[in-house]
MARMISE-415335 format. One line per field, with one value per residue: residue number from 1; residue in one letter; x, y, z of N, C-alpha, C in turn. Coordinates in Angstrom, 2 decimals, padded with zeros to 5 digits. Atoms other than C-alpha are relative to their C-alpha. Layout:
# MARMISE-415335
i: c(NUM ...) $
aa: c(A ...) $
neast: c(X ...) $
nnorth: c(Y ...) $
nup: c(Z ...) $
caeast: c(X ...) $
canorth: c(Y ...) $
caup: c(Z ...) $
ceast: c(X ...) $
cnorth: c(Y ...) $
cup: c(Z ...) $
***
This chain:
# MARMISE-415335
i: c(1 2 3 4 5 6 7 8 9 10 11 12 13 14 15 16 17 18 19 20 21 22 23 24 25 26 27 28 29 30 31 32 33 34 35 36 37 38 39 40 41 42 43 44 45 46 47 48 49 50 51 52 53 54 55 56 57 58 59 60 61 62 63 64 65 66 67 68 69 70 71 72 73 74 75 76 77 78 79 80 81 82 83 84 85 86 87 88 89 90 91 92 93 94 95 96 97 98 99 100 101 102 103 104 105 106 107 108 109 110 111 112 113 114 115 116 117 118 119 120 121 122 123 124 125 126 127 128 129 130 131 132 133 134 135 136 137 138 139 140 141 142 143 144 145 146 147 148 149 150 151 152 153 154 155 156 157 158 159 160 161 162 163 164 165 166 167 168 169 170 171 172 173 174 175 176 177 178 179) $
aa: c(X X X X X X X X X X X X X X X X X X X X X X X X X X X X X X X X X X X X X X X X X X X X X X X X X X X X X X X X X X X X X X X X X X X X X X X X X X X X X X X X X X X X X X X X X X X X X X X X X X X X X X X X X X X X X X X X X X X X X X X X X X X X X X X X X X X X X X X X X X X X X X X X X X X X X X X X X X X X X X X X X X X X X X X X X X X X X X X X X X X) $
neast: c(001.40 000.90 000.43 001.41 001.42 -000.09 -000.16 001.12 000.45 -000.45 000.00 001.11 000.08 -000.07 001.31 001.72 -000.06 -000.16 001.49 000.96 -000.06 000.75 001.28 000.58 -000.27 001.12 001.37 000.10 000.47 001.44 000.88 000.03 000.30 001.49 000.62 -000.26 001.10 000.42 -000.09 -001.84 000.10 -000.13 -000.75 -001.30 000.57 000.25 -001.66 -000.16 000.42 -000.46 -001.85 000.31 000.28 -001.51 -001.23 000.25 000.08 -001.45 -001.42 000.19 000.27 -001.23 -001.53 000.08 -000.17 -001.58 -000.73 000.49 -000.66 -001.69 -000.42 000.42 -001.40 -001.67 000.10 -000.52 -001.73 -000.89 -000.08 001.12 -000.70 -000.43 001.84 000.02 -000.59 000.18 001.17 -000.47 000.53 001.53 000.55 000.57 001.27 001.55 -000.08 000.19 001.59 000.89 -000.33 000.91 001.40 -000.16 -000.02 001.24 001.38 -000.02 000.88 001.08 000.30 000.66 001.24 001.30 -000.45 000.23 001.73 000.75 000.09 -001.25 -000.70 -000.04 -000.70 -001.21 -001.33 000.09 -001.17 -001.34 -000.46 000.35 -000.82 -001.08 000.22 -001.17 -001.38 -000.62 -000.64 -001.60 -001.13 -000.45 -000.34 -001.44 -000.74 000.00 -000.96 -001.33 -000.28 -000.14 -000.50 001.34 -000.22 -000.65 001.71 000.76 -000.58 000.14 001.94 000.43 -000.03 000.66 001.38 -000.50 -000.44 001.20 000.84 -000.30 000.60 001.45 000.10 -000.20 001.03 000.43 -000.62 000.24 001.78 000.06 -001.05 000.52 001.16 000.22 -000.49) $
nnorth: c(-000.25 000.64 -001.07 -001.31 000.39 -000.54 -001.39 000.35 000.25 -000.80 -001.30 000.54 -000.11 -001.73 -000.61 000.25 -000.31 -001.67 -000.70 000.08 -001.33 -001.09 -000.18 -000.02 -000.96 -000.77 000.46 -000.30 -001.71 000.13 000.12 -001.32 -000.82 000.05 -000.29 -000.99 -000.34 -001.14 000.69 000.27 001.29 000.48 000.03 000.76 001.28 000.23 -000.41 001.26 001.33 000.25 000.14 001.12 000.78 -000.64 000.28 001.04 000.00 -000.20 000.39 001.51 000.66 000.33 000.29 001.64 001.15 -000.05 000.82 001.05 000.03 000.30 001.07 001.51 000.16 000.67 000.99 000.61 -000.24 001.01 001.21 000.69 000.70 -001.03 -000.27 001.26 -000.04 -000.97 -000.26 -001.63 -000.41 000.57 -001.09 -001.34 -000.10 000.11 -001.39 -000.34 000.46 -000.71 -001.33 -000.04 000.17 -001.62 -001.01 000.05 -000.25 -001.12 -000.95 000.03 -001.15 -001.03 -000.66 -000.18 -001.38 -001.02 000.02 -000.16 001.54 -000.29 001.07 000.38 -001.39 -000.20 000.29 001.45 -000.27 000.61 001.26 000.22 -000.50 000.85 001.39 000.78 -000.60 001.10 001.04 -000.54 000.78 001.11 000.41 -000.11 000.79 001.32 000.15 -000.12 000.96 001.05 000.89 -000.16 000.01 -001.17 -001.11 000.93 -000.68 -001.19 000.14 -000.68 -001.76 -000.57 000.18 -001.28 -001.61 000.13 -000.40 -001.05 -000.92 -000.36 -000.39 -001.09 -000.69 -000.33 -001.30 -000.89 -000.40 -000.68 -001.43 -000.72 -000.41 -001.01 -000.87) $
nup: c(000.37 -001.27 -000.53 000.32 -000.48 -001.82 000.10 000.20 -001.26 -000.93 000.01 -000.11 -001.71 -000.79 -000.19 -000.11 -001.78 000.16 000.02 -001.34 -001.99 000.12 -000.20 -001.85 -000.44 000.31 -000.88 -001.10 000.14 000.30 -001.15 -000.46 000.87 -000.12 -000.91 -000.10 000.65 001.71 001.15 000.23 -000.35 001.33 001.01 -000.75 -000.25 001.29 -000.26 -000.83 000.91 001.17 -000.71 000.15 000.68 001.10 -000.77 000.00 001.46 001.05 -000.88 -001.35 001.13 000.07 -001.17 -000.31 001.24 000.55 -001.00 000.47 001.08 -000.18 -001.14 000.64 001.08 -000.69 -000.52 001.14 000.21 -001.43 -000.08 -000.90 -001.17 -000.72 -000.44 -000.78 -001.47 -000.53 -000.63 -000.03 001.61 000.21 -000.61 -000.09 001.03 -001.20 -001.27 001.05 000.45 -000.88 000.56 001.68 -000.68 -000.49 001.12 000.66 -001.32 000.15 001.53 -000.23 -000.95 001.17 000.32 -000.93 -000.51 000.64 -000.36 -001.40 -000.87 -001.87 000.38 -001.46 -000.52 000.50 -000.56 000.46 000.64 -000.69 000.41 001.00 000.47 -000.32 000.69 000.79 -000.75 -000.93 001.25 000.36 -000.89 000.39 001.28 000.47 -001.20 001.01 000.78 -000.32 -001.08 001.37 -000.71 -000.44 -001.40 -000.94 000.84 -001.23 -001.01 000.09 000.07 -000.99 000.32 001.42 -000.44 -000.77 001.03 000.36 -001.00 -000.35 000.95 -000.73 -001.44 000.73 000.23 -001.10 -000.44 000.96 000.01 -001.01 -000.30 001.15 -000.57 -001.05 000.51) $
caeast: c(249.13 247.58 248.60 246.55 243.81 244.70 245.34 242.10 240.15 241.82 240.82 237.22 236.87 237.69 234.92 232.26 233.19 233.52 229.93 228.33 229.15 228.25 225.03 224.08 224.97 222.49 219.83 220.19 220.05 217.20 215.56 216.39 215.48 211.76 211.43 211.99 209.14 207.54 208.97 212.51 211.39 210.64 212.99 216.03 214.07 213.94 217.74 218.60 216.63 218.48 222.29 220.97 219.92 223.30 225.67 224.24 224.07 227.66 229.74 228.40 227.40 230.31 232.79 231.17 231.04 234.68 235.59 233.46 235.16 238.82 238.41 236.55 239.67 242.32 240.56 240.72 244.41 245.67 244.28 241.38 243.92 245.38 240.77 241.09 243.61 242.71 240.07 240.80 239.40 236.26 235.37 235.84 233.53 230.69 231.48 231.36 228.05 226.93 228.21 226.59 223.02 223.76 224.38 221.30 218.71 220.60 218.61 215.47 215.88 216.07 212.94 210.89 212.63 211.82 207.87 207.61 207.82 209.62 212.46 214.18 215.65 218.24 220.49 219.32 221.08 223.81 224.38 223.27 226.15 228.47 227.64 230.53 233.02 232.86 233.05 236.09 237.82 237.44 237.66 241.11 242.37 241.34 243.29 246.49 246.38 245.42 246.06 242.94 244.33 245.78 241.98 240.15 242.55 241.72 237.52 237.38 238.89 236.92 233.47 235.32 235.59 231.59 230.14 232.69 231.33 227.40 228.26 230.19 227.26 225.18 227.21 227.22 223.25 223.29 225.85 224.04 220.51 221.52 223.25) $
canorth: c(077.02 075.72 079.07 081.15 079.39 079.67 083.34 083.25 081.94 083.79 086.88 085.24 084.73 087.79 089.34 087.38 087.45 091.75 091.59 089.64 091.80 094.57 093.49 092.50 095.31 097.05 095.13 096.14 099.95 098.68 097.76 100.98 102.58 101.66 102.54 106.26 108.69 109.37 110.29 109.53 105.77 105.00 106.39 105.20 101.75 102.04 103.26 099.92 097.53 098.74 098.85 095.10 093.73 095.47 094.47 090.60 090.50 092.29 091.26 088.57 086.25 086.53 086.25 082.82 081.13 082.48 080.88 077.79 077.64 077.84 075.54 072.97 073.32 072.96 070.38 068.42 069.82 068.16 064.85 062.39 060.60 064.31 064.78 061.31 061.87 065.48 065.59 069.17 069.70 067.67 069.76 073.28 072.25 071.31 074.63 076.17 074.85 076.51 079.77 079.21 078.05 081.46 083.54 082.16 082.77 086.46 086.74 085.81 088.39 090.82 090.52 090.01 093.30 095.16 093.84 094.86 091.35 091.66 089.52 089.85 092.67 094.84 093.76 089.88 091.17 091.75 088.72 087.65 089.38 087.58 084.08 084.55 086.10 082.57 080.33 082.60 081.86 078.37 078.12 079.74 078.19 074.74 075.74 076.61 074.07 071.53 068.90 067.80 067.10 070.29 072.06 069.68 071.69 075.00 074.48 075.70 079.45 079.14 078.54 081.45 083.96 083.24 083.61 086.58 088.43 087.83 089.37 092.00 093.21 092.85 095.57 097.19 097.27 098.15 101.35 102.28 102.39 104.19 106.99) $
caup: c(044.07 047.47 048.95 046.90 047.95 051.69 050.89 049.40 052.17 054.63 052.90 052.45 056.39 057.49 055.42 055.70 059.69 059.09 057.36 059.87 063.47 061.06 060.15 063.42 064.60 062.54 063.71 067.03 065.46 063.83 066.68 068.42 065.95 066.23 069.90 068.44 066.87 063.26 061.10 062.26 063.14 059.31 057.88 059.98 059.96 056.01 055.92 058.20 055.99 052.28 054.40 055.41 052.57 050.40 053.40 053.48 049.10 048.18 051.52 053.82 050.79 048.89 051.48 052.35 048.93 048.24 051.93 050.93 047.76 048.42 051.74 049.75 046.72 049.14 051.00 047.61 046.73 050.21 049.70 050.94 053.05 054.45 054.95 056.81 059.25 060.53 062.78 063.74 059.62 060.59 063.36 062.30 059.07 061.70 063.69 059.74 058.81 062.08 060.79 057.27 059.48 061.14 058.23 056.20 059.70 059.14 055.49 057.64 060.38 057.26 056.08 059.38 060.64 057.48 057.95 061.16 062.82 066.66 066.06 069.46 071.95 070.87 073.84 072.45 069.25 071.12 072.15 069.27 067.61 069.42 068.12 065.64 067.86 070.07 066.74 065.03 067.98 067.74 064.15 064.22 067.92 065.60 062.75 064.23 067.38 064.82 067.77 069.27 072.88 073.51 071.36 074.20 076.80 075.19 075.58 078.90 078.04 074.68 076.97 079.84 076.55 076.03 079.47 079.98 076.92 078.52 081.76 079.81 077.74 081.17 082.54 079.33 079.38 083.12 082.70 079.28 080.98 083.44 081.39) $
ceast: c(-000.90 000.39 -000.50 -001.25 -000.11 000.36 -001.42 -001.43 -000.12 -000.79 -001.90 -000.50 -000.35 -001.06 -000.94 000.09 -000.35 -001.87 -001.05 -000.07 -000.57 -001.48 -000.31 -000.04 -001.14 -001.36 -000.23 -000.56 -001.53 -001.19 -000.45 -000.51 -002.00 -000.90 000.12 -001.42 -000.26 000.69 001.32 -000.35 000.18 000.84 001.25 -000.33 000.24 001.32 000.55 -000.42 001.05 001.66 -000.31 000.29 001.48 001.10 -000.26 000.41 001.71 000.91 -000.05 000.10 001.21 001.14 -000.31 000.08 002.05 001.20 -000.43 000.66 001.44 000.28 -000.16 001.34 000.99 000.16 000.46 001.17 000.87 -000.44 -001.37 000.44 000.53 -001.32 -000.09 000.23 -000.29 -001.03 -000.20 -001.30 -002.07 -001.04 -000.24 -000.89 -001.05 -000.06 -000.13 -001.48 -000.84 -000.15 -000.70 -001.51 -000.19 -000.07 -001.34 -001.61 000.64 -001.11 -001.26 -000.44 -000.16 -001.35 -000.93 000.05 -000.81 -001.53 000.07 000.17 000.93 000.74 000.23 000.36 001.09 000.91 -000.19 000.87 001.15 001.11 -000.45 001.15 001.27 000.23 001.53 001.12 000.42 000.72 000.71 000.92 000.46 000.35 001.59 001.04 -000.20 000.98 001.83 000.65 000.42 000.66 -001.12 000.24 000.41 -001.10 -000.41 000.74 -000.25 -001.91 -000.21 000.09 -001.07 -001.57 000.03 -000.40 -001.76 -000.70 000.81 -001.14 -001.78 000.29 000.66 -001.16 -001.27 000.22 -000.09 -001.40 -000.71 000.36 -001.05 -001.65 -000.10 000.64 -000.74) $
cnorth: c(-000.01 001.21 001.22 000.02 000.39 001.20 000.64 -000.26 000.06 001.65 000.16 000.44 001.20 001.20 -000.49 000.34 001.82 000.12 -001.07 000.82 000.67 000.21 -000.18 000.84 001.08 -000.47 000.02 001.75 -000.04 000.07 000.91 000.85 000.42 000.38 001.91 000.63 000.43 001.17 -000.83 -001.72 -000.72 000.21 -000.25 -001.63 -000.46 -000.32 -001.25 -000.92 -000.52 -000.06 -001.53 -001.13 000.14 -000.48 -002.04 -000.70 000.23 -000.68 -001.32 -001.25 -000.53 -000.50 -001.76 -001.04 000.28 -000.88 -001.43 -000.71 -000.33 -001.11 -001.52 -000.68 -000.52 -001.25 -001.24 -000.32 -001.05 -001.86 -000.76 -000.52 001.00 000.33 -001.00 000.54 001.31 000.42 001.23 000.69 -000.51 001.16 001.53 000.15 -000.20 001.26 001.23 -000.10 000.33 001.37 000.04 -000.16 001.69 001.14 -000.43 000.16 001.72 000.79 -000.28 001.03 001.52 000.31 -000.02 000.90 000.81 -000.19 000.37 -001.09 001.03 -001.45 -000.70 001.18 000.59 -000.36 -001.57 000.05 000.00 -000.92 -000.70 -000.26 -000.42 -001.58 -000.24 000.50 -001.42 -001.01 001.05 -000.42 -001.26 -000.39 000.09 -001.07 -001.61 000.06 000.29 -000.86 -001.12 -001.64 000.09 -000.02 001.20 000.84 -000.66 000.92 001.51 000.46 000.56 001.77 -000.12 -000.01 002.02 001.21 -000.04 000.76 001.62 001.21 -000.23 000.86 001.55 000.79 000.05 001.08 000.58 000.49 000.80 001.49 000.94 000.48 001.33 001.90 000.85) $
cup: c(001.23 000.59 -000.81 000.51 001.36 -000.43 -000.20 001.12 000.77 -000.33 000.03 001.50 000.36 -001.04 000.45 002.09 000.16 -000.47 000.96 001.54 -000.87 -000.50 000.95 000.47 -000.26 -000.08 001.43 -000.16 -000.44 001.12 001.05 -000.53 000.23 001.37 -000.36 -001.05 -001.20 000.13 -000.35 000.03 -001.70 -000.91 000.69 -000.35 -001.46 -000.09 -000.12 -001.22 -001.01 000.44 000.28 -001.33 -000.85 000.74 -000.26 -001.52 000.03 001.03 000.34 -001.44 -001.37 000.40 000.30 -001.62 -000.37 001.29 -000.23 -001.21 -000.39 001.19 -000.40 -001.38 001.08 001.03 -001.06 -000.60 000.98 000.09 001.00 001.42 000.93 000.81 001.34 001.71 001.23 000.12 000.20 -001.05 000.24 001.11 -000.27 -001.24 000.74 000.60 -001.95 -000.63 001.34 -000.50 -000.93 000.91 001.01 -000.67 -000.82 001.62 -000.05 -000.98 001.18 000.82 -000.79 -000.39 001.58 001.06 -001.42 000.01 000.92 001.20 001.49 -000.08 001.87 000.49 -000.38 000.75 -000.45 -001.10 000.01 000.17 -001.27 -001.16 000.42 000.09 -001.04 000.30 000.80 -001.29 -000.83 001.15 -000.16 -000.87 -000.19 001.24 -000.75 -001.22 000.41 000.65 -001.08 001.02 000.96 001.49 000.81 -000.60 001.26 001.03 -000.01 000.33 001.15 -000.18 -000.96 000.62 001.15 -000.89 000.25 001.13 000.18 -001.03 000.39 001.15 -000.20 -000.61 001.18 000.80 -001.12 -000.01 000.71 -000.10 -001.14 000.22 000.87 -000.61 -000.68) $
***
């Protein structure tokens, strides 16, 4: 029974992870969008909003209560005393409840994009957008390691992946300006 749930949860993840990059993503178009002229600005901008609000509602939203749902069951299934001993479990729910504090500041960038507001730059998006590319990493390098001394040994690449991917879209920004 306990791997349906991890089947479950697994399949959870990997959307809600799939509809977050891709909204993000379209808040960077968004944002692009607006440095461009009547009449194309509003109605690309409009476009953006109802793909938003429909990608956040049917994907993102789901995907997290159904990962919330099966992690919290099988936390239960495995035992208080299995909860106890595996620190590993304690951490990637703190690095989880960043993700969820991440995904609910997504619904907010929704509406104060579709008013008009100036959230941030589209290359801020960007990075922005890669908030849950550093925590997936860790979430999964935590579930597999699952051994906190040799996770503690992996923190330096998992910080390396981070700064690489700034210095990456830096050159990406650079090359794309200039083009």
């Amino acid at each position: 029974m306990i791997l349906y749930f991890k089947a479950l949860h697994i399949f959870g993840f990997v959307a809600w992870f799939a509809g977050l990059f891709y909204l993000v993503r379209m808040f960077v178009y968004h944002v692009e969008a607006g440095l461009k002229p009547e009449p194309d600005k509003g109605i690309l901008q409009a476009q953006f909003t109802l793909m938003q609000k429909r990608v956040y509602k049917i994907i993102c939203n789901v995907a997290a209560v159904l990962t919330w749902t099966c992690g919290v069951i099988m936390i239960c299934l495995y035992g208080l005393e299995w909860f106890k001993v595996n620190t590993w479990l304690h951490i990637k729910l703190i690095l989880l409840f960043i993700l969820t504090a991440y995904h609910l500041y997504c619904k907010t960038v929704i509406g104060k994009l579709e008013r008009g507001e100036e959230v941030m730059s589209a290359f801020g998006f960007r990075l922005f957008n890669e908030v849950p590319s550093i925590l997936l990493l860790t979430i999964v390098l935590l579930a597999c390691i699952r051994s906190m001394e040799e996770f503690v040994l992996t923190l330096p690449y998992i910080l390396a992946f981070g700064v690489a991917i700034y210095f990456i879209a830096k050159i990406y920004k650079r090359v794309r300006g200039a083009a």
